[in-house]
C-alpha positions as CSV (number, residue, x, y, z in Angstrom):
1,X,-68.1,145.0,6.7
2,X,-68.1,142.0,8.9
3,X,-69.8,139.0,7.5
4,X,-71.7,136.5,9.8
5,X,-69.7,133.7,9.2
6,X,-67.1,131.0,10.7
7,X,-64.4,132.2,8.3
8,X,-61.3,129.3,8.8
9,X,-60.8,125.6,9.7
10,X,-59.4,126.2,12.9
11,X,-62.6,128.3,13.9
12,X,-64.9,125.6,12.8
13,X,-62.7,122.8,14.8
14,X,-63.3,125.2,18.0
15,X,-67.4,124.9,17.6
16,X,-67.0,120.9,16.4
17,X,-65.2,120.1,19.6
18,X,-67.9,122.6,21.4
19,X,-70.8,120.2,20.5
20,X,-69.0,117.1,20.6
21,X,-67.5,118.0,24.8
22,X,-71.6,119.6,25.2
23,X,-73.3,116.3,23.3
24,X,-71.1,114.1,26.0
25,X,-72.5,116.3,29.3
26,X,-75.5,116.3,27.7
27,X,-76.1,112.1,26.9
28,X,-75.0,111.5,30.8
29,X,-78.5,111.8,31.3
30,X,-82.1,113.3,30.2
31,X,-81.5,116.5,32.1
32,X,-82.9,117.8,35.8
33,X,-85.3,119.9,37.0
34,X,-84.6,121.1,40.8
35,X,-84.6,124.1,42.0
36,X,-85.1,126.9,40.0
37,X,-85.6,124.6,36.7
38,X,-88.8,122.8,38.8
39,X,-90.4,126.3,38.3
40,X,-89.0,127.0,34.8
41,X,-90.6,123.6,33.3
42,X,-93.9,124.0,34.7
43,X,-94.0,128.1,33.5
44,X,-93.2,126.1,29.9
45,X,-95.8,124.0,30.1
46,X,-97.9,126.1,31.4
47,X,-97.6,128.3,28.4
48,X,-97.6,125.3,25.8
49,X,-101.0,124.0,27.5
50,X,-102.7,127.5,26.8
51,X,-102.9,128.2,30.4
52,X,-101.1,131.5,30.6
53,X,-97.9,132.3,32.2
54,X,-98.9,131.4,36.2
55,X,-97.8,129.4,38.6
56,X,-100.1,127.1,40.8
57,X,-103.3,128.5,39.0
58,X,-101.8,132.0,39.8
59,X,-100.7,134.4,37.2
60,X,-97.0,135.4,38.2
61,X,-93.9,137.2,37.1
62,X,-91.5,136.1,39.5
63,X,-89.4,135.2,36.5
64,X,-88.7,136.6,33.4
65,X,-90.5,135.1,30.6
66,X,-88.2,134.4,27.9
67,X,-86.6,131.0,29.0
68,X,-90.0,129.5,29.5
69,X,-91.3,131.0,26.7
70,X,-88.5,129.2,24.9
71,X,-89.0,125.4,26.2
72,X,-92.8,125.9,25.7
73,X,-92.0,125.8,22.1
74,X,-90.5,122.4,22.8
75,X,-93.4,121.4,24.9
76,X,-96.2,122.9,21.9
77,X,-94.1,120.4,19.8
78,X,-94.7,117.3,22.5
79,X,-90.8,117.2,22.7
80,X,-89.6,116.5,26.1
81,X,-86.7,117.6,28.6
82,X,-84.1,115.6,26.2
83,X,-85.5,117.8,23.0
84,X,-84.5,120.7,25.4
85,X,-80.7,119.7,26.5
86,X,-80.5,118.9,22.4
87,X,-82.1,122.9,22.0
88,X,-79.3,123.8,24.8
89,X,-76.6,122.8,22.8
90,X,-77.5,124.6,19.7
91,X,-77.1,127.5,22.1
92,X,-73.9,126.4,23.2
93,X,-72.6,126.4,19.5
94,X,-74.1,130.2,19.1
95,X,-72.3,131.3,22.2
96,X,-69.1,130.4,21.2
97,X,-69.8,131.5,17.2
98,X,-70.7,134.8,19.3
99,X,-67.3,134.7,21.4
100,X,-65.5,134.6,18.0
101,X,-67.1,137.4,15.8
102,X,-66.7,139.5,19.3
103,X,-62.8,138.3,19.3
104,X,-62.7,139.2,15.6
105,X,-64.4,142.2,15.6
106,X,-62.1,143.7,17.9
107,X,-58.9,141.7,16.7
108,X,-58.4,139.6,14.3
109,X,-59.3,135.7,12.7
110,X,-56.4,134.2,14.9
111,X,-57.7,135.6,18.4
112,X,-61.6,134.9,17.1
113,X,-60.5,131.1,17.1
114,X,-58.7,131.3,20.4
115,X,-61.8,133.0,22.0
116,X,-63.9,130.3,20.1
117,X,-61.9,127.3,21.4
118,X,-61.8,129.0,25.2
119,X,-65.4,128.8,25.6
120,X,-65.9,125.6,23.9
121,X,-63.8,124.2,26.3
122,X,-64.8,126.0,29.6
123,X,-65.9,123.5,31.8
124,X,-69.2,125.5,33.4
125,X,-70.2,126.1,30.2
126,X,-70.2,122.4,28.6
127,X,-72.0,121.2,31.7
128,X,-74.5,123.8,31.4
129,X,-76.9,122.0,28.5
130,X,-78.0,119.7,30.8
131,X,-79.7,121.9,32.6
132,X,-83.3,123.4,32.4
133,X,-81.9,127.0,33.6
134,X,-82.0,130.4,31.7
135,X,-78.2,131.0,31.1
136,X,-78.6,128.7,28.2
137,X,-80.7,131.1,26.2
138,X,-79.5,134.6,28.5
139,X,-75.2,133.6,27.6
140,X,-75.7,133.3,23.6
141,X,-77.9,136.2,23.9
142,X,-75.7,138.6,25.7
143,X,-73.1,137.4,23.8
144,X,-74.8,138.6,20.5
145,X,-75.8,142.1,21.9
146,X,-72.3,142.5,23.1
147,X,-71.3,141.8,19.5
148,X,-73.5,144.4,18.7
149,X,-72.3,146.9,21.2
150,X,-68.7,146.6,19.6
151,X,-69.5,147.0,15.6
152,X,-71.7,149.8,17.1
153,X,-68.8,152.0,19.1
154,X,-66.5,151.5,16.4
155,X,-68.6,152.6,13.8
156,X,-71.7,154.8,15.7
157,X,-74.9,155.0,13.7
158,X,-78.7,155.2,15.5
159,X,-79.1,151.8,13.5
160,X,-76.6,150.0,14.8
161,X,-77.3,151.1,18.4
162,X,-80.8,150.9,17.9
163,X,-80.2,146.6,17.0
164,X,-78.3,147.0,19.8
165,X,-81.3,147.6,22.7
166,X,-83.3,145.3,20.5
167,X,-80.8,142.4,21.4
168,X,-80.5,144.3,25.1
169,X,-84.5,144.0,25.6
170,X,-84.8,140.5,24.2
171,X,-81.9,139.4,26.9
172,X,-83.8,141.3,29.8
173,X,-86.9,139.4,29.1
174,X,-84.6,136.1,29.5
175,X,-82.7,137.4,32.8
176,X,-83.5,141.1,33.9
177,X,-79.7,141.0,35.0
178,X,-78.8,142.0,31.6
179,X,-80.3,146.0,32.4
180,X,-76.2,146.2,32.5
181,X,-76.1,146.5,28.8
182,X,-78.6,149.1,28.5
183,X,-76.4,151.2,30.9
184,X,-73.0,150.1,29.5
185,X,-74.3,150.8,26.1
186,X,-75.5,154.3,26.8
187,X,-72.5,155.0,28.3
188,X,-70.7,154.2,25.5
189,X,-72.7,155.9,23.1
190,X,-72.2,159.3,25.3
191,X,-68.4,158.6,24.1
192,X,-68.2,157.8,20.7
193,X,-69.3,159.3,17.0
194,X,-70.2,162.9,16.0
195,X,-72.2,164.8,18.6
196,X,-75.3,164.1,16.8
197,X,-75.0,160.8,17.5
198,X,-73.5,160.9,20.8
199,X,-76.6,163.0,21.6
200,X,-79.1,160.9,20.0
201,X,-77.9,157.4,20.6
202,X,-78.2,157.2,24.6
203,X,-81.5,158.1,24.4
204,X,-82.9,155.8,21.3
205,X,-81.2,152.8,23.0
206,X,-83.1,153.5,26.5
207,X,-86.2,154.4,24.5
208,X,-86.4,151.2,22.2
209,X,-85.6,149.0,25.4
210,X,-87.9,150.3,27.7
211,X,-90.4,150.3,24.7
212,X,-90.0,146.8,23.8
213,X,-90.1,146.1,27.7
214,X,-93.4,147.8,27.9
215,X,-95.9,144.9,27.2
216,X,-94.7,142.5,30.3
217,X,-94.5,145.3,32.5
218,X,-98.4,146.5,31.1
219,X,-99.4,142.7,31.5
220,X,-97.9,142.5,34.9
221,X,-100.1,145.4,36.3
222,X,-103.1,143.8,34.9
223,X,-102.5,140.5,36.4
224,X,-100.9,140.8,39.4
225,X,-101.3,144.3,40.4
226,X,-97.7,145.6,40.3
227,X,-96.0,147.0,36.8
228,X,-92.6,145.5,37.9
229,X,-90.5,143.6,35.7
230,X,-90.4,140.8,38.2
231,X,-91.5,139.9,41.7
232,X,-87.9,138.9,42.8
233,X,-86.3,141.9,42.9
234,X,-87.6,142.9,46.4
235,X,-86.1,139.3,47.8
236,X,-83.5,139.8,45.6
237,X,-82.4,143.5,47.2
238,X,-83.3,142.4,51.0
239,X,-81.0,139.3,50.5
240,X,-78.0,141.7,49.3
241,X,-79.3,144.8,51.7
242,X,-81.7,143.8,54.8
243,X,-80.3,143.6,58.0
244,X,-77.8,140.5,58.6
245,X,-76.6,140.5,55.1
246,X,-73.3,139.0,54.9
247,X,-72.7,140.5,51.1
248,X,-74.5,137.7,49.4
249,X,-77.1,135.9,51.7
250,X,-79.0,136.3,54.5
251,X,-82.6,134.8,55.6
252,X,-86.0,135.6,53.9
253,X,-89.2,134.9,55.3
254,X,-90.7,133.1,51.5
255,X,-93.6,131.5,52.9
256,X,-95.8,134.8,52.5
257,X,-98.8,133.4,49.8
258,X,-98.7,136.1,47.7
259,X,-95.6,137.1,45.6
260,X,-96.8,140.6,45.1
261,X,-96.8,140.6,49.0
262,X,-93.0,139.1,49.3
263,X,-91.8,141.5,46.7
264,X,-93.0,144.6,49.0
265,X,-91.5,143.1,52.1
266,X,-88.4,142.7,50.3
267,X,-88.0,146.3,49.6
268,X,-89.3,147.3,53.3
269,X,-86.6,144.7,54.9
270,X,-83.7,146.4,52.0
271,X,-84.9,150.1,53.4
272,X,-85.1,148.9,56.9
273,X,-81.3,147.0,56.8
274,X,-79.8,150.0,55.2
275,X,-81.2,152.9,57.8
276,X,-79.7,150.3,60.4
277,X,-76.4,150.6,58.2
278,X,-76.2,153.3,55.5
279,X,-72.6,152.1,54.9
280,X,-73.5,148.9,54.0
281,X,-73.4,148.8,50.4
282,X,-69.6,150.3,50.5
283,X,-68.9,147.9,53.4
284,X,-70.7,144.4,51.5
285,X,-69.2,145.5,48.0
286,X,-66.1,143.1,49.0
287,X,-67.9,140.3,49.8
288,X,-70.5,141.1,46.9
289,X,-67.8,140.7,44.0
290,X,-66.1,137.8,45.4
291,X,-69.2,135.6,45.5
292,X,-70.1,137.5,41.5
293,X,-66.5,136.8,40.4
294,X,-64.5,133.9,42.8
295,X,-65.6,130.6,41.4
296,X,-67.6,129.0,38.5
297,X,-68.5,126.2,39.8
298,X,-72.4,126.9,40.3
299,X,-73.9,124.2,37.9
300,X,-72.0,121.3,39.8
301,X,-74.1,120.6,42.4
302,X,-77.3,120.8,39.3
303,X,-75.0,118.8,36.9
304,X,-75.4,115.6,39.6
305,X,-79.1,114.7,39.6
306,X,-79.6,113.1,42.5
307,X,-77.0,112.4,45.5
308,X,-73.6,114.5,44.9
309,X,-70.4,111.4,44.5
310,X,-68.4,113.2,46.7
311,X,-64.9,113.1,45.1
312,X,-67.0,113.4,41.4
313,X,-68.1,116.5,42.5
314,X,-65.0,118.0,44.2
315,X,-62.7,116.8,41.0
316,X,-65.5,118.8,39.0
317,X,-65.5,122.1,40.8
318,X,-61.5,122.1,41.1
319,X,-61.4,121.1,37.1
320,X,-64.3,124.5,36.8
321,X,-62.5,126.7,39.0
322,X,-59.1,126.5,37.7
323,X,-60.0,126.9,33.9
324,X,-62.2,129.8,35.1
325,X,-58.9,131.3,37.1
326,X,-56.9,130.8,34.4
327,X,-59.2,132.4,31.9
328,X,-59.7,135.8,34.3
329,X,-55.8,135.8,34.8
330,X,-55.3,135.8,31.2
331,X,-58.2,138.1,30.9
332,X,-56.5,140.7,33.1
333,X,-53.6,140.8,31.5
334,X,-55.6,141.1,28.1
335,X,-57.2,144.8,29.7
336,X,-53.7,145.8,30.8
337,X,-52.5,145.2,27.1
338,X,-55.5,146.4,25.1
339,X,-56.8,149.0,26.8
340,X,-58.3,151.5,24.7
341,X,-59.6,148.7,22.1
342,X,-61.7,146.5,24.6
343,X,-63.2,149.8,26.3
344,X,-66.8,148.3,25.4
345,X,-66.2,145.4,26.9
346,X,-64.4,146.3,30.3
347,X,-67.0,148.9,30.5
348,X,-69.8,146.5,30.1
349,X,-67.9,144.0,32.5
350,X,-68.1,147.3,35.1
351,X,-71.8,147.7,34.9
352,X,-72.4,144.2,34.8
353,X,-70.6,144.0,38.6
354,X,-72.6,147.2,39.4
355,X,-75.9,144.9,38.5
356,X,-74.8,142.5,41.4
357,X,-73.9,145.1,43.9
358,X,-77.6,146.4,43.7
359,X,-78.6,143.2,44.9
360,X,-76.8,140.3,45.6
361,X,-74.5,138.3,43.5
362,X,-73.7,134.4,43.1
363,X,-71.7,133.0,40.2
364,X,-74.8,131.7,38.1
365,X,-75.3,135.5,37.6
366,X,-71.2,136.2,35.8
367,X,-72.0,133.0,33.6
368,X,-73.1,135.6,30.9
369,X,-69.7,137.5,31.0
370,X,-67.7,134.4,30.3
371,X,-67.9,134.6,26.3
372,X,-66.5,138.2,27.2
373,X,-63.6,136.8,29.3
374,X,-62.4,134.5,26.7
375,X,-62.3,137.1,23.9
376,X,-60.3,139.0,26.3
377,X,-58.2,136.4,27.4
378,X,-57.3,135.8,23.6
379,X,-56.1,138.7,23.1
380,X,-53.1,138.3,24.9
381,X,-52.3,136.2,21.6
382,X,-53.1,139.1,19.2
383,X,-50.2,140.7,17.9
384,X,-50.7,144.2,15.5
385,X,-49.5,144.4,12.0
386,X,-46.4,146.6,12.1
């Protein structure tokens, strides 16, 4: 059985050098709030303040809960944004101990600390604590249900797949993205065990998720009048879909008052660009994946608070997109040469990608698949016993 544990030195050098490079990022400053984070901070303190998840006085589930669920518990402690980059860190550390058990679980010790040193080390990823967004607590997260997903589809039991859509639902309620796993789990269930389980499995792990997803999406008709997960989804989907999408953007009318409201006109623009052109989501699928997969330089431009330094910047996003090149090429050739042992994880890379062809895809929304990549790009190191 594997233990949950950082088994050698070499492992445990990987995770110091993790905090230490993270701890660096993370002391540069006390941490930003633009953009999306703006909305994140004040949905914390909302909560830690008693005054409900809302927005403006207005209840709201234009974003999932769990991030600002997690800095209210800062904010309930009268900790502050540098408490949070500090929290962010700790997270760090867990995604990389989860890129190693993943590694191992699949391989062997020597891989695990490969995987372990790759995402200690990956630029996007050290810069990330600084920043009040999600993928701090959505990467470890997914990293620990695709951990899961392995021990379960190599040895199949309804336990171990129903832990598995625990971990899947408590990532949704960070960044509803992560529906991949549901999918690429049941798949994978369909494929592996005795037929009882094979049977059986699918079906618990879409039960317990949706179960365990009931609650918000109870709450959500009661307060805002729509049983939807979120109230992004129709922007999201008339981005990716409506009429002038390129394959990743194209312009929303977001000045309607009501998010319920924007959330319908979303899905009405989506329907109305894809009876224009039925084709369109073979014909954007191109342009889809290259802005889900291409670079990983989307914290950058976050990472500066304040006015960009021009050559800082560029030096930055060259330094994040050739580590992140060089991690996919060696993660490539890590399929090619593994191909039946990393099924899980290629086939929840797959469904990942299908997640961003439904709506629209920008490289904040692959940061959860990184831990995945370097585990696969270690195993070009891993050598079977003969």
């Amino acid at each position: 059985m594997t233990r949950f544990v950082i088994p050698n030195w070499k492992w445990r050098i990987a995770c110091g050098v993790g905090v230490l490079a993270r701890l660096a990022c993370a002391l540069l400053g006390p941490g930003t709030s633009v953009a999306d984070e703006a909305d994140y901070v004040t949905l914390g303190r909302a909560l830690a303040e008693g005054r409900g998840y809302a927005m403006h006085g207005h209840a709201t589930a234009n974003w999932m809960p769990g991030w600002p669920a997690w800095l209210s518990l800062f904010f309930r402690a009268g900790l502050g944004l540098r408490a949070v980059v500090f929290g962010n860190v700790a997270l760090g550390v867990a995604a990389i101990v989860f890129t190693g058990l993943i590694a191992r679980e699949l391989f062997d010790t020597r891989v695990a600390w490969i995987a372990a040193a790759c995402a200690s080390l990956l630029p996007s990823l050290v810069l990330l604590p600084r920043l009040m967004l999600s993928e701090n607590l959505a990467i470890p997260l997914f990293a620990f249900a695709t951990w899961l997903l392995v021990r379960a589809a190599r040895a199949p039991s309804l336990g171990r797949w129903a832990l598995f859509a625990v971990a899947t639902a408590a990532c949704v309620y960070v960044r509803d993205f992560a529906f991949g796993l549901m999918a690429a789990g049941a798949f994978v269930a369909l494929l592996r065990g005795p037929l009882t389980t094979r049977v059986l499995s699918p079906v618990a792990l879409v039960l317990i998720t949706m179960f365990l997803l009931l609650p918000w999406s109870v709450r959500n008709n009661l307060e805002i009048g729509r049983g939807r997960l979120t109230t992004s989804t129709g922007a999201n989907t008339c981005i990716g879909f409506g009429e002038g999408a390129t394959g990743g953007y194209r312009v929303m009318n977001l000045d309607t008052t009501s998010e319920v409201d924007r959330n319908d006109d979303g899905f009405r623009c989506a329907r109305a660009g894809l009876r224009r052109d039925p084709l369109s989501p073979l014909t954007l699928a191109p342009a889809k994946l290259s802005r889900f997969f291409a670079y990983d330089d989307w914290d950058v431009d976050d990472f500066f608070a304040g006015p960009i330094p021009p050559m800082g910047a560029l030096a930055l996003r060259v330094l994040c997109n050739v580590a992140y090149w060089l991690l996919c090429a060696l993660a490539v050739l890590g399929i090619g040469e593994h191909r039946v042992r990393i099924a899980p994880l290629f086939v929840l890379i797959v469904f990942t990608a299908m997640m961003a062809l439904a709506s629209f895809g920008v490289g904040r929304f692959h940061a959860p698949l990184l831990p995945l990549l370097a585990a696969l790009a270690a195993s070009t190191w891993y050598r079977p016993a003969s």
